[in-house]
C-alpha positions in Angstrom: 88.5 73.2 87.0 88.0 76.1 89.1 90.3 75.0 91.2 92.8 74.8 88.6 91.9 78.1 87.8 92.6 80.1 91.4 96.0 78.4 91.6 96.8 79.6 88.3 95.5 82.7 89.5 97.8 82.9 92.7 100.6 81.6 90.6 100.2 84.9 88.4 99.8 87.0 91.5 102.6 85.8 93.5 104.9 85.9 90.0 103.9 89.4 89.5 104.4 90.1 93.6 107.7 89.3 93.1 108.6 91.0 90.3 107.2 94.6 91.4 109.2 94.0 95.1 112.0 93.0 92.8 112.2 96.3 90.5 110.9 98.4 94.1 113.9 96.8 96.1 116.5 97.0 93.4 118.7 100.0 94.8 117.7 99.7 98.5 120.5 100.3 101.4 121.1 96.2 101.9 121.7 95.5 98.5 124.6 98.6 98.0 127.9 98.1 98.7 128.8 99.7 102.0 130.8 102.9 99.9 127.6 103.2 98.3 125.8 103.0 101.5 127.9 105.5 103.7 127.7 108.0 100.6 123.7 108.0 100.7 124.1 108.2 103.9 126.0 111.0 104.1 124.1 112.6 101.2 121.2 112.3 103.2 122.2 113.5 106.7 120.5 116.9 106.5 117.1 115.6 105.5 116.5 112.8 108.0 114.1 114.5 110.5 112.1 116.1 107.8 111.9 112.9 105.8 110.3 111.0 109.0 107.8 114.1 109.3 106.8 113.5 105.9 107.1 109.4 106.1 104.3 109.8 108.6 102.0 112.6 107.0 102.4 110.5 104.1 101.3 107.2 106.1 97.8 109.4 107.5 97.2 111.1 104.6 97.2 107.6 102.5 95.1 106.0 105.6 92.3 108.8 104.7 92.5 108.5 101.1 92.1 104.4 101.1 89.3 105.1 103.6 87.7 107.8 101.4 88.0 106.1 98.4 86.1 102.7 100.5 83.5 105.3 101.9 82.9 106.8 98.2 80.7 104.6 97.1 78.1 105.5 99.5 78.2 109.3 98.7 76.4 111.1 96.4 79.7 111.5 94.5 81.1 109.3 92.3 84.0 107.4 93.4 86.1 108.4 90.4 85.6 111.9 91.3 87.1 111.1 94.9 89.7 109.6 93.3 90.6 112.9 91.5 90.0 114.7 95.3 92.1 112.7 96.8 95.2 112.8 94.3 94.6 116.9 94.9 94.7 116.5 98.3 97.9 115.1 97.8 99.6 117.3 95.8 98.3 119.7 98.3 99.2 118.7 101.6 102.5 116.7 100.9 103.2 119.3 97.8 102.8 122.0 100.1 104.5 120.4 102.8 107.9 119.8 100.5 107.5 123.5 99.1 107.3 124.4 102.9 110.3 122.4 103.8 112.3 123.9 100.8 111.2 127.5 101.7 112.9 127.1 105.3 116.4 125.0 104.1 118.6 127.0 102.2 120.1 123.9 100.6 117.2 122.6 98.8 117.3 119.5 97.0 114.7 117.8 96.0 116.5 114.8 95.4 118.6 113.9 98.5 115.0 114.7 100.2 113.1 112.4 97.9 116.4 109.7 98.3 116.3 110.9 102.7 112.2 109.4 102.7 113.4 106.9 100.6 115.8 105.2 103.2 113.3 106.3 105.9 111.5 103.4 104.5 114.7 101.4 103.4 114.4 102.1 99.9 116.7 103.5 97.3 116.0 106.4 95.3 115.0 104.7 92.3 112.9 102.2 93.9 111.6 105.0 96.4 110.3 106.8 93.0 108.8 103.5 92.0 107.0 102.5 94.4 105.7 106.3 94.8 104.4 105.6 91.3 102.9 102.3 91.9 101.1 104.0 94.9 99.3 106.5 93.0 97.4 103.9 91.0 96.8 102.2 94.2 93.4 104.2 94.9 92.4 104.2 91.8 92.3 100.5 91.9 90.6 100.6 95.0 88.1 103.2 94.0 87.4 100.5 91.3 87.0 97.7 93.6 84.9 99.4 95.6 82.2 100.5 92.6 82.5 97.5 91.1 80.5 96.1 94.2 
């Protein structure tokens, strides 16, 4: 029976895998035709440097959070409250780093940048906004995993 019960289990995971890549990877660069393509592209040219910057203090800043959030159980703070820390850290740093970025370009917009980071991961806009969503619950759950032991 419990066996049963963890393949169901891994059936349900894997289904539900599948459909969040499927709705994340709907509009990526591979799946557009190559008019579509070139015209991100091109759309995007101005904002490729600054969209790697921000890829990567993205990728640290999200390395310390999911670290934080797995250390917060053993402060005297309560994980939930790190949670909250954290998601102000990140409306600080990357907020401030995008209000930064705008401030020196005199052609800001917000979303060819948001579509440049996208492709910087090979994602579409839409999908890039997505996932960007799903990732904010992401240390929530882990904060959750993490107190629940």
């Amino acid at each position: 029976m419990e066996a049963l019960l963890r393949l169901l289990v891994e059936f349900i995971a894997e289904f539900l895998r599948g459909i969040a890549e499927a709705i994340v990877r709907f509009d990526a660069p591979p799946r557009l035709t190559p008019t579509q393509r070139a015209a991100l592209y091109n759309r995007t040219a101005p904002w490729r440097i600054t969209a790697l910057t921000v890829t990567i203090i993205y990728g640290l800043w999200l390395t310390a959070l999911i670290a934080g959030v797995c250390v917060a159980p053993q402060l005297p703070l309560p994980a939930f409250t790190c949670v909250v820390l954290g998601q102000l850290s990140y409306l600080a740093v990357i907020g401030g780093a995008i209000a930064l970025l705008c401030q020196l370009s005199h052609r800001c917009r917000f979303c060819d940048f948001h579509a440049a980071v996208g492709l910087v991961i090979n994602l579409g806009p839409r999908g890039f906004a997505i996932a960007l969503a799903l990732l904010q619950g992401l240390p929530l759950f882990i904060a959750i995993m993490a107190a629940a032991e």
